[in-house]
C-alpha positions, 0 to 999 in steps of 0.5 A: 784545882777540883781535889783535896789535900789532907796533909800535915807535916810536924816536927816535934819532941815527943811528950810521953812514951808510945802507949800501945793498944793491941787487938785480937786480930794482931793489929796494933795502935801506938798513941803518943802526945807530940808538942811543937814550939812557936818562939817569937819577941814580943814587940811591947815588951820585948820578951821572948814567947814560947807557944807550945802546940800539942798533937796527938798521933796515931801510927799503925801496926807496924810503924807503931811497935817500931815507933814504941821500940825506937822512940823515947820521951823527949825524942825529936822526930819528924810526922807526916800524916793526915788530920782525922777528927772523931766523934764519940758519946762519953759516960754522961751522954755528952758528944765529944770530939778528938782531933789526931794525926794519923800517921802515914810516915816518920822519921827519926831525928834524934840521933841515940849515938849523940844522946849517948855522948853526951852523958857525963864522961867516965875516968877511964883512960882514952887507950881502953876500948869502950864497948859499943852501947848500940843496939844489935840490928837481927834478921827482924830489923831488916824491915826498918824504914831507916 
């Protein structure tokens, strides 16, 4: 094989909300931390070890004010991307280094009707009608990737 693959593909929670960066130009650039878990039993002590692994991921445009719009601290989605490192010279003239995941395409695994659900039951009686607490989809939202 003469070609490369750049490919990453993550399943994680995110670690904070999507900060975004607007530019003059009407561009956009959501940043936010996605932690991934390895979970193993120790064979000496026969203990469970959880790895958290931290990736930071970038998304564009578009697919970042979705992601800002739709996606919460906590929330489980799926990454797939390219690995980008990037070189720069801080205050003190130091070099230094920043590995991302630019963002190529998302999923959203966290359904918001089961997040909802399980929030504590209300005393109200089964035969009253309980008003949807979903999100009204408008014109704007046809463009949804899901």
């Amino acid at each position: 094989m003469s070609g490369t693959l750049n490919k990453v593909m993550l399943i994680g929670h995110l670690g904070d909300e999507v900060k975004m960066h607007y530019f003059d130009d009407k561009n956009c650039v959501g940043r936010f931390p996605l932690a991934t878990n390895e979970t193993y039993t120790n064979r000496q002590t026969n203990e469970r070890v959880t790895n958290t692994e931290w990736h930071n991921i970038v998304v564009r445009n578009k697919a970042a004010e979705i992601c800002e719009k739709y996606l919460s601290k906590g929330d489980k989605v799926y990454i797939e991307g390219r690995i980008k490192t990037r070189k720069w010279t801080d205050d003190k003239g130091l070099e230094r280094y920043s590995t991302e995941i630019q963002c190529i395409d998302f999923t959203f695994l966290t359904n918001k009707n089961e997040q909802q659900g399980q929030m504590p039951k209300t005393n109200q009686p089964i035969s009253q009608p309980q008003q949807s607490t979903q999100p009204s989809v408008t014109p704007e939202d046809d463009d949804l990737p899901f």
